[in-house]
N, C-alpha and C positions, 0 to 999 in steps of 0.2 A: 545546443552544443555545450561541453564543459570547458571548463576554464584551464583544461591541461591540454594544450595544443604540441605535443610534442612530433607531430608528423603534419604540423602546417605548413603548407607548400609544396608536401608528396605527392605525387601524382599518381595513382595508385589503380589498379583495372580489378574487380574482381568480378572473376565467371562463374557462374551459379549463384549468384547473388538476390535471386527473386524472393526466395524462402526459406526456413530452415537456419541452421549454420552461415550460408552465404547473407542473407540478410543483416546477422545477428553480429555476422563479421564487419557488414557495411557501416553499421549502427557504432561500430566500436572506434572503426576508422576515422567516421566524420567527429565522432566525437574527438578523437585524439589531432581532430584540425585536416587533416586528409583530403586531397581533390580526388573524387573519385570518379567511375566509370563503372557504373555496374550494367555488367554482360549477360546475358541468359538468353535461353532458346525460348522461354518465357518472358518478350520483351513487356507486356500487360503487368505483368508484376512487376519488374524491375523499374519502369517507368510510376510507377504507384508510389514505390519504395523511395525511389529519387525526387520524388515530386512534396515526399515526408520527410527527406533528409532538405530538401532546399528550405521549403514550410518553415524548419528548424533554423536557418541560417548556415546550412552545410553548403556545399560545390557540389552537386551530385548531376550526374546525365546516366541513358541508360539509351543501349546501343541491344539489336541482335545478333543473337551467335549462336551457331550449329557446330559443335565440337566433332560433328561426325561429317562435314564439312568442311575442305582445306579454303576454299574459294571466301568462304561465310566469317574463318578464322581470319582469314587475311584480312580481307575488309575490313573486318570491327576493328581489329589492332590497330590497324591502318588509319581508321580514322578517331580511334582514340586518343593514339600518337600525335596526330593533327590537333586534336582538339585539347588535349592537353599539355601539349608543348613536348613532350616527352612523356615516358613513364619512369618513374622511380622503384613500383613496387607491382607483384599481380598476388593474385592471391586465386586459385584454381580448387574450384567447391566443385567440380562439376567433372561426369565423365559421360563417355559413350557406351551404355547400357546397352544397346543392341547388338554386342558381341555376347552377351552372358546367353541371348536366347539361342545363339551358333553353337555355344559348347556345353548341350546340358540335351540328358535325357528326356526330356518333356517333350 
């Protein structure tokens, strides 16, 4: 982690966090001091990812989450909230794809 911690102490959730942007967002976070919570439907990864920012000296956990899923949203917020005392920040990498296959000629 870098020595510019200017979000040390924010509690911070971010969904789609496994790969991509959402990882690259995690990455930037912890560095900038960040407790995070990364969320994904891909909890394999996001646990990997967490497991690379801890390895580092970051605060990181990794929770599941189905966006296309109200019951799956609640819980994870629910016990992010718990587990991080609060939230300060989310940061949302992530959508419900399986509308695109509803409205499309294919």
């Amino acid at each position: 982690m870098s020595k510019d911690c200017r979000l040390h102490g924010k509690a911070i959730v971010v969904v789609g966090s496994a790969t991509g942007i959402g990882a690259a967002t995690v990455r930037r976070l912890a560095d900038e001091g960040a407790r995070l919570c990364l969320a994904d439907i891909n909890v394999q990864g996001a646990e990997a990812l967490a497991a690379e920012i801890s390895g580092q000296g970051g605060d990181a956990f990794a929770l599941a989450i189905d966006l296309a899923d109200e019951a799956s949203v609640s819980s994870a917020l629910g016990e992010a909230i718990d587990r991080l005392g609060g939230i300060s920040g989310a940061h949302i990498n992530a959508a419900d794809m399986g509308t695109l296959l509803d409205d499309s000629d294919a």
